[in-house]
N, CA, C and O of each residue as an XYZ file, in Angstrom:
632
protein
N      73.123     -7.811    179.129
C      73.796     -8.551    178.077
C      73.509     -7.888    176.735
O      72.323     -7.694    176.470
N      74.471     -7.501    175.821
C      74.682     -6.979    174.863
C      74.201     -7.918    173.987
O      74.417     -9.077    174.341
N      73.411     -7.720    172.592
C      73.481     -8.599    171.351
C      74.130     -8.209    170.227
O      74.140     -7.018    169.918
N      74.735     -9.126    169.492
C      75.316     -8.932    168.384
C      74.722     -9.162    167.286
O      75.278     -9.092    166.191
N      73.513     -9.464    167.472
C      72.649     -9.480    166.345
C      72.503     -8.368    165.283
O      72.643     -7.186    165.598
N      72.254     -8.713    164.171
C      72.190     -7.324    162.978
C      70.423     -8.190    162.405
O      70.193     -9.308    161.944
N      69.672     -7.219    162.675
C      68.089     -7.750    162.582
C      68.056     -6.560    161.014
O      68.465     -5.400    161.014
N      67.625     -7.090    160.171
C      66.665     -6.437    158.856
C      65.820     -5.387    159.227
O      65.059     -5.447    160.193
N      65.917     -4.585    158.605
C      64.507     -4.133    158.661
C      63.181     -4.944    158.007
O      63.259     -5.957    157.311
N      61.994     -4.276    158.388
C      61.255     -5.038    157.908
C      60.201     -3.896    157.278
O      59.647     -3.149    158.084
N      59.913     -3.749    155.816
C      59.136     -2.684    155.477
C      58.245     -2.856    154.681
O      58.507     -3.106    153.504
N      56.654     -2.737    155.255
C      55.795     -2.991    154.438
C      55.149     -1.602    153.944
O      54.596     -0.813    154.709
N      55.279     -1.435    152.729
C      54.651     -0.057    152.319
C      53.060     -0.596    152.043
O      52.523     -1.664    151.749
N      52.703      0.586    152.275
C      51.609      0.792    151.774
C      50.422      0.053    152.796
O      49.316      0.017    152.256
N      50.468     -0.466    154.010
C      49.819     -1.236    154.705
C      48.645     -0.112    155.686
O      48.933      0.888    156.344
N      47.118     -0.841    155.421
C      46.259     -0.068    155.940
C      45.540     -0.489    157.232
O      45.358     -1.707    157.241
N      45.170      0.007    158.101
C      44.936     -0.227    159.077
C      43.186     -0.136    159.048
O      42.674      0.117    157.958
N      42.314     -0.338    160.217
C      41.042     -0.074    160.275
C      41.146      0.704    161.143
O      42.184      1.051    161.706
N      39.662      1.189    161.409
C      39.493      2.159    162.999
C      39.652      0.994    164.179
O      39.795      1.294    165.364
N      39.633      0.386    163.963
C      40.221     -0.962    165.042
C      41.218     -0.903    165.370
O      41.414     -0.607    166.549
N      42.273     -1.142    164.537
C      43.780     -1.207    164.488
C      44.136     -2.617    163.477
O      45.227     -3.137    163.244
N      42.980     -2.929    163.074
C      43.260     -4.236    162.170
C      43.535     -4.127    160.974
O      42.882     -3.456    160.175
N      44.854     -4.983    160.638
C      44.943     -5.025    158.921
C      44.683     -6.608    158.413
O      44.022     -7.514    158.919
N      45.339     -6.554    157.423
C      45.308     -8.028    156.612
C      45.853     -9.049    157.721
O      46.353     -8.633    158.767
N      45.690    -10.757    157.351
C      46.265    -11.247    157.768
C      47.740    -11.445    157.823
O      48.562    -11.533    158.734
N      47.808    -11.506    155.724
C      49.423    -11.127    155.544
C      50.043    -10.236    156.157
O      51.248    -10.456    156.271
N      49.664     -9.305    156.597
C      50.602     -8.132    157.372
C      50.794     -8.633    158.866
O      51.645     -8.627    159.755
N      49.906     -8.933    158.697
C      50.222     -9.702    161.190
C      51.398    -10.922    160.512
O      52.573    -10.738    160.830
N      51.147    -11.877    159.796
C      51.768    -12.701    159.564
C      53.224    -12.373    159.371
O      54.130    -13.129    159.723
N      53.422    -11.056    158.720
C      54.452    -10.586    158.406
C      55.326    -10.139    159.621
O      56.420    -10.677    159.790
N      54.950     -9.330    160.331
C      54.589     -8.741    161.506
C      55.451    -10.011    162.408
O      56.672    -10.163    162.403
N      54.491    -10.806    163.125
C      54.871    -11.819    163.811
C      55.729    -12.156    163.502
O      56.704    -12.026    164.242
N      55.877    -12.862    162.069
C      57.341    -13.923    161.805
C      58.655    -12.941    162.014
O      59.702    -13.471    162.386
N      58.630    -12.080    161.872
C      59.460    -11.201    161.796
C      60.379    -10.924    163.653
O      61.571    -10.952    163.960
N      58.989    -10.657    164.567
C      59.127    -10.764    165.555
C      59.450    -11.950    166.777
O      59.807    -11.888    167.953
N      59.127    -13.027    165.843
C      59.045    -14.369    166.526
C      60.946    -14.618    165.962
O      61.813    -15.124    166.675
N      61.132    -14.133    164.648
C      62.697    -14.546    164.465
C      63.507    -14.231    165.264
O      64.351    -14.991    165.739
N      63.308    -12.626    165.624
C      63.849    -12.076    166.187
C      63.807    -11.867    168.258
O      64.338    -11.011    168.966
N      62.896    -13.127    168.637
C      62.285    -12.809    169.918
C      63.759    -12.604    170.901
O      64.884    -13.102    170.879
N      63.221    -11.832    171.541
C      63.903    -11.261    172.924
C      65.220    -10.215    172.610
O      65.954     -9.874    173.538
N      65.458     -9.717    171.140
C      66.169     -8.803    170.971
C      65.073     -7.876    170.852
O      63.960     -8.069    170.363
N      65.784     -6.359    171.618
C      64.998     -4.966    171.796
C      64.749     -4.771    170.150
O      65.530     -5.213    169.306
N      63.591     -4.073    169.861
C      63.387     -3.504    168.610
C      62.516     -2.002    168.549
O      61.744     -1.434    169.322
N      62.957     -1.763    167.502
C      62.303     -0.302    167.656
C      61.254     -0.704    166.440
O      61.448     -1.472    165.498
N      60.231     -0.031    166.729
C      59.226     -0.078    166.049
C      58.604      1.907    165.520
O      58.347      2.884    166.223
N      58.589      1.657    163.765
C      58.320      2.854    163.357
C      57.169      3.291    162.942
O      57.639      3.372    161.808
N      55.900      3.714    162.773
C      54.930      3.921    161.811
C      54.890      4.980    161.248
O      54.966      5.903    162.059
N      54.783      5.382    159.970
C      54.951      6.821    159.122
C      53.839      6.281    157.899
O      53.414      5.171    157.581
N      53.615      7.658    157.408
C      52.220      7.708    156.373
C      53.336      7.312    155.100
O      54.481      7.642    154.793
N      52.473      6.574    154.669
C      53.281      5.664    153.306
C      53.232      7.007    152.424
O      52.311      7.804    152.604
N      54.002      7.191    151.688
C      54.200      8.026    150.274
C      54.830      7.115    149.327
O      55.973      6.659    149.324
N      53.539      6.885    148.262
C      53.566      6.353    147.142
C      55.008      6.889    146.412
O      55.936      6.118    146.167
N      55.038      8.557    146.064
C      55.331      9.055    145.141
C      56.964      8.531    145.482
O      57.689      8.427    144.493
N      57.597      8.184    146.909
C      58.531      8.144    147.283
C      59.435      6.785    146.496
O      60.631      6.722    146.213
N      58.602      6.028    146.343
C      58.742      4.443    146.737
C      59.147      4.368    144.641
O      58.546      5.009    143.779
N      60.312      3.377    144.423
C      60.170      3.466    142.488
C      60.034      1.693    142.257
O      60.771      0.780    142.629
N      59.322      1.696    141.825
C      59.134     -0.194    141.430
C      59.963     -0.698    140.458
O      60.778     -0.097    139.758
N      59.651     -1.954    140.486
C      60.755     -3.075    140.028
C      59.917     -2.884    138.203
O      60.665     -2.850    137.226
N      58.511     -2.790    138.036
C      58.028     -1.878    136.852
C      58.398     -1.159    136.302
O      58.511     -1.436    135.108
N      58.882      0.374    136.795
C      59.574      1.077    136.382
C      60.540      0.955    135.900
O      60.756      1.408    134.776
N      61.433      0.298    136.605
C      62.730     -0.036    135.625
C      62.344     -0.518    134.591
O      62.750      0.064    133.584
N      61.547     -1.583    134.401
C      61.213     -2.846    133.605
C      61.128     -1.988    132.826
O      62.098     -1.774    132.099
N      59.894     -1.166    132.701
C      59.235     -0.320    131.452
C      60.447      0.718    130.615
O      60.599      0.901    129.408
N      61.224      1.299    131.828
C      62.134      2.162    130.909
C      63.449      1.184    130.153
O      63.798      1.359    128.985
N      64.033      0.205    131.030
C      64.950     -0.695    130.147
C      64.585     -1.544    128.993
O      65.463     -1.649    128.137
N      63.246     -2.300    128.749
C      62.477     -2.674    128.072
C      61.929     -2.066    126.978
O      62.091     -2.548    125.856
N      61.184     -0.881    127.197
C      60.606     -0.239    126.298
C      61.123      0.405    125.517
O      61.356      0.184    124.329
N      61.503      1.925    126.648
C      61.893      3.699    125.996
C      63.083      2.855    125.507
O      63.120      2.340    124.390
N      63.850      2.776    126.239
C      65.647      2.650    125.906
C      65.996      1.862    124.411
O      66.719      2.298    123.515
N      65.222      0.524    124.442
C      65.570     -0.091    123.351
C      64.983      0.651    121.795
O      65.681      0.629    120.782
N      63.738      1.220    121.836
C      63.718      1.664    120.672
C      63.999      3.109    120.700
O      63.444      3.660    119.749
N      64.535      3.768    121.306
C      65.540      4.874    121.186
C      66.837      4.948    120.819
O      67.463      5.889    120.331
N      67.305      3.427    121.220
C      68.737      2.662    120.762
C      68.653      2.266    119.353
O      69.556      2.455    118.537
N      67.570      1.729    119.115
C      67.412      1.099    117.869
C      67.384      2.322    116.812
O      67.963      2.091    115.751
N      66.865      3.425    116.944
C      66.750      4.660    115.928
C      68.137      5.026    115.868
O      68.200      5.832    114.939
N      69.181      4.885    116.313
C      70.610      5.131    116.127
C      71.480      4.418    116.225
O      72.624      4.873    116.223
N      71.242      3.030    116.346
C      72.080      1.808    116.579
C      72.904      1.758    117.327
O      74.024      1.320    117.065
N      72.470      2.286    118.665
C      73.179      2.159    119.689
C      72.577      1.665    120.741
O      71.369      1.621    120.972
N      73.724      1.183    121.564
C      73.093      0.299    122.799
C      72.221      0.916    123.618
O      72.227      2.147    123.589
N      71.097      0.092    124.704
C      70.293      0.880    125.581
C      71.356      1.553    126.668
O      71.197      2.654    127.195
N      72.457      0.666    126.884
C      73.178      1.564    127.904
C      73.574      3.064    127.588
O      73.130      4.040    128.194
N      74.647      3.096    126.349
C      74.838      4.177    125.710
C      73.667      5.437    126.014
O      73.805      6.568    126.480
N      72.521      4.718    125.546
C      71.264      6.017    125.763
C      71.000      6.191    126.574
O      70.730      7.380    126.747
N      70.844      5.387    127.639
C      70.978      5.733    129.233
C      72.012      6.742    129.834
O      71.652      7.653    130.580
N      73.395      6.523    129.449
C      74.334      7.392    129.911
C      74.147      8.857    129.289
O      74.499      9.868    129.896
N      73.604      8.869    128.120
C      73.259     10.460    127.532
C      71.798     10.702    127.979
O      71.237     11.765    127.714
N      71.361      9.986    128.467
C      70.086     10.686    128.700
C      69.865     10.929    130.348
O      68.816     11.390    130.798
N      71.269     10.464    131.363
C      71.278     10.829    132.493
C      72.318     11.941    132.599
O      72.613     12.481    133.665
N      72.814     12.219    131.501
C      74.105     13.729    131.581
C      72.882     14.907    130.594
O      72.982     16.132    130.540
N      72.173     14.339    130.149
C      70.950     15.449    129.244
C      69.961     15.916    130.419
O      69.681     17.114    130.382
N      69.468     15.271    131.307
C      68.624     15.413    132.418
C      68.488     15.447    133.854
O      67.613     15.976    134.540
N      69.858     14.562    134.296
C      69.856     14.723    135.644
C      70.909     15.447    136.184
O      71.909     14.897    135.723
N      71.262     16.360    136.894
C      71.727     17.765    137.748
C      73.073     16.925    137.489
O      73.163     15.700    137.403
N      74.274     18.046    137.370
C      75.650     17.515    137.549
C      76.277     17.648    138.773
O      76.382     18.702    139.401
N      76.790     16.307    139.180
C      77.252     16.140    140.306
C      78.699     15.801    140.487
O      79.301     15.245    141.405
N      79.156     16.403    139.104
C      80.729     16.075    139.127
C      81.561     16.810    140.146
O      81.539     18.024    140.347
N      82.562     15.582    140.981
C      83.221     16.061    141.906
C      84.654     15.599    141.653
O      84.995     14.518    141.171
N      85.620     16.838    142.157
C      86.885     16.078    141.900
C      87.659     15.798    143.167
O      87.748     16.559    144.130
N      88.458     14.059    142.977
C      88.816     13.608    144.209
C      90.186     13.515    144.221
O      90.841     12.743    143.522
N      90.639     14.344    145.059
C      91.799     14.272    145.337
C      93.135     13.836    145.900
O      93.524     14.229    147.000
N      93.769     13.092    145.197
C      94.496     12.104    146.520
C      95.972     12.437    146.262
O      96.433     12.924    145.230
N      96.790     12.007    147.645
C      97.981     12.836    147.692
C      98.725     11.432    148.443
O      98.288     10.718    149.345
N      99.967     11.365    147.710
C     100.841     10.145    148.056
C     102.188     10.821    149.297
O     103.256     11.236    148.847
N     101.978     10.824    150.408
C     102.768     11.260    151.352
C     104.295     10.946    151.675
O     105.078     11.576    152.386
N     104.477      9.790    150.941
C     106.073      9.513    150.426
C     106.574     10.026    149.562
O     107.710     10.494    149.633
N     105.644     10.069    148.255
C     106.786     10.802    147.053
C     106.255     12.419    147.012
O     106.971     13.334    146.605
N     104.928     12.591    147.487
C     104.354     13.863    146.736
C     103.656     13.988    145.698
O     103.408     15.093    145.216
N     103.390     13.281    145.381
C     102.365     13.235    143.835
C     101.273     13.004    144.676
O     101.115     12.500    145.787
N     100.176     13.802    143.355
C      99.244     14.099    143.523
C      98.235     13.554    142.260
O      98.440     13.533    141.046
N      96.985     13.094    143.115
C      96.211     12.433    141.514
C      94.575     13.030    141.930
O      93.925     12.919    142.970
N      94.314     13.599    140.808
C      93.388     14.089    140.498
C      92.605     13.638    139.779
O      92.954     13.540    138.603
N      90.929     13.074    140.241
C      90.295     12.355    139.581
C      88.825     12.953    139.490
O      88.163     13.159    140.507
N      88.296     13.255    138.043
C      86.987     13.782    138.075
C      86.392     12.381    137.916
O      86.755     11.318    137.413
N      85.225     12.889    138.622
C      83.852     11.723    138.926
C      82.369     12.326    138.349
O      82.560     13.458    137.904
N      81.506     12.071    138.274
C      80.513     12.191    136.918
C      79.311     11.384    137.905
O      79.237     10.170    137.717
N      78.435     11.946    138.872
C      78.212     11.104    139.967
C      76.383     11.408    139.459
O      75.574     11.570    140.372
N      75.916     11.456    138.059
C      74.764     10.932    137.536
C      74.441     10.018    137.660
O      75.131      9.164    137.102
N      73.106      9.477    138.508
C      72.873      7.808    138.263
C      71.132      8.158    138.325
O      70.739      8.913    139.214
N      69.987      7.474    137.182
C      69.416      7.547    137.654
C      68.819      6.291    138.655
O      67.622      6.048    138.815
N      70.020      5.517    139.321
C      69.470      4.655    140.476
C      69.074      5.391    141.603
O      68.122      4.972    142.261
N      69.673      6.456    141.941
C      69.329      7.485    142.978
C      68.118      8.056    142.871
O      67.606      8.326    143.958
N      67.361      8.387    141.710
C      65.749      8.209    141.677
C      64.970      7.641    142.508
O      64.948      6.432    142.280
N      64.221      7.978    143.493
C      62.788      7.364    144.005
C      61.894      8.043    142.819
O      62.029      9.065    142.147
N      60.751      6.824    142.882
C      59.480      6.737    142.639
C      58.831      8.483    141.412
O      58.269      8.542    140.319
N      59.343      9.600    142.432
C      58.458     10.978    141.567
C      59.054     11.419    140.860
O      58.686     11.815    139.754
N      60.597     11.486    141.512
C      61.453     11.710    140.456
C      61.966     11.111    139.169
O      62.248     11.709    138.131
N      62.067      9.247    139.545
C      62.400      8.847    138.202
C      61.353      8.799    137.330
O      61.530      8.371    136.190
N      60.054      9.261    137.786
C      58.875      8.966    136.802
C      59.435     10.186    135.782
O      59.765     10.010    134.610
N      59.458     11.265    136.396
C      59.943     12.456    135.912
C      60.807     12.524    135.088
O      60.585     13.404    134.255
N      62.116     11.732    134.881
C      62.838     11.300    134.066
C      62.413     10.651    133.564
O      63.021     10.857    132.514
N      61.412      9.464    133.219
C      61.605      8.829    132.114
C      60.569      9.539    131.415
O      60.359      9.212    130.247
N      60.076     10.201    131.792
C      59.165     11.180    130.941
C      59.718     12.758    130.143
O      59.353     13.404    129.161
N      60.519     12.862    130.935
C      61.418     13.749    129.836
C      62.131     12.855    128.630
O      62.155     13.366    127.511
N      62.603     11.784    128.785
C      63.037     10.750    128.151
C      62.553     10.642    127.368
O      63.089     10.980    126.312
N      61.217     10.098    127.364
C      60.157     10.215    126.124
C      60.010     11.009    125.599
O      60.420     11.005    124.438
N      59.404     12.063    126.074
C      59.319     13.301    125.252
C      60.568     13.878    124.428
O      60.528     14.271    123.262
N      61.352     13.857    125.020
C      63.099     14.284    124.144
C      62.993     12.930    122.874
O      62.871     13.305    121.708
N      63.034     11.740    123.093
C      62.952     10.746    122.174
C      61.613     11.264    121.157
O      62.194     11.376    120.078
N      60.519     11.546    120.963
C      59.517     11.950    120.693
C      59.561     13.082    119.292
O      59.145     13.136    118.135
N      60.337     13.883    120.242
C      60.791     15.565    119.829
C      62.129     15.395    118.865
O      62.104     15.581    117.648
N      63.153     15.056    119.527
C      64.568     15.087    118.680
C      64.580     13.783    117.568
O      65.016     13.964    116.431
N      64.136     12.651    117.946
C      64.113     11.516    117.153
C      62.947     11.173    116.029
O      63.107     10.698    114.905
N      61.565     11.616    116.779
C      60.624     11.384    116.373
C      60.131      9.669    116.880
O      59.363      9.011    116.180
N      60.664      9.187    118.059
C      60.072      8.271    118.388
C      59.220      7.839    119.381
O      59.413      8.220    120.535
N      57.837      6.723    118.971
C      56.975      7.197    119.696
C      57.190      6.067    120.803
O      57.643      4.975    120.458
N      56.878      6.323    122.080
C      57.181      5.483    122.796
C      55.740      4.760    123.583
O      54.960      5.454    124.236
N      55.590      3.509    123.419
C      53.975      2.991    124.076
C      53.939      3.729    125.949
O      54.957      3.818    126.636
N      52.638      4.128    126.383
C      52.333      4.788    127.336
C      52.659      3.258    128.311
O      52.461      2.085    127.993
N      53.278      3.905    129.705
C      53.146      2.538    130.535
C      51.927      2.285    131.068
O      50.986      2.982    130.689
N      51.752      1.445    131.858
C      50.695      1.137    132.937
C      50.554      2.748    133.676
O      51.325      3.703    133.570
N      49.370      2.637    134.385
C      49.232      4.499    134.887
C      49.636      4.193    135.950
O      49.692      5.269    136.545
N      50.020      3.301    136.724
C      50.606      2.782    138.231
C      52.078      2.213    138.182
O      52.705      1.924    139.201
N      52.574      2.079    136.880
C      54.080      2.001    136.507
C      54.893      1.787    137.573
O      55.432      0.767    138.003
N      54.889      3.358    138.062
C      56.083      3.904    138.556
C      55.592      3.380    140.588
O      56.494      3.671    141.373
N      54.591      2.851    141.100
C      54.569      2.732    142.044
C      54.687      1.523    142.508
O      54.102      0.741    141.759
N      55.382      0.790    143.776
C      56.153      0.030    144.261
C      54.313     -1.267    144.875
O      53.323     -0.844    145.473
N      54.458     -2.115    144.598
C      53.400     -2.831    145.182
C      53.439     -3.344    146.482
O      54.224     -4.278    146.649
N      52.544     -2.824    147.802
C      52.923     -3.290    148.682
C      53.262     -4.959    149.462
O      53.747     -5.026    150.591
């Protein structure tokens, strides 16, 4: 018998084990409920070495929309978005692609460039990396100083 179930993943970063095999309670707890929701559908089960640098926190954003952006906006009276969009075409790789579409009744043809910068596509090493060029460019071209974040900012809490 087939299931039609669509099960979550379930991902706990950063979870440590003993030479036992024992972790926290929260993690079995996690663990179980997870398994008890899901009882008697097959599951695959993964374990891989956590990488911090991978993982970008709900911090990170906080700190760069909060902090850098607004008083970088404020030195030119422009919005944080605005500085966001120049400071992801100043720093992150161009990924402009053009899409092409073709109408098979009349023949026309429409040609559309796309601009496919985001830094949502950032994990964790990389967007640290950006918002630190960020600063520093704000720093350098503006002269504005930007407060240092937390030194764990940029990493995701397990």
């Amino acid at each position: 018998m087939t299931t039609d179930i669509k099960v979550p993943e379930l991902t706990i970063p950063g979870a440590v084990f003993d030479a036992e095999g024992r972790t926290t309670s929260e993690i079995r707890g996690r663990i179980l409920e997870h398994g008890r929701r899901y009882a008697g559908v097959p599951l695959d089960i993964l374990i891989r070495q956590h990488d911090a640098r991978k993982l970008r926190s709900e911090r990170a954003n906080a700190y760069y929309w909060s902090t850098v952006l607004p008083l970088l906006a404020a030195e030119n009276e422009q919005t944080p978005e605005e500085v966001h969009d120049a400071m992801c075409a100043l720093f992150l790789p161009n990924e402009a692609k053009r899409v092409e579409f073709f109408n098979k009744l009349t023949g026309e043809s429409l040609t559309v460039q796309t601009d496919g910068r985001r830094s949502s596509k950032l994990t964790g090493g990389p967007f640290y990396d950006f918002v630190e060029r960020v600063r520093l460019w704000g720093m350098e071209f503006l002269g504005v100083v930007t407060p240092d974040p937390d030194k764990d900012y940029w990493r995701k809490r397990p």
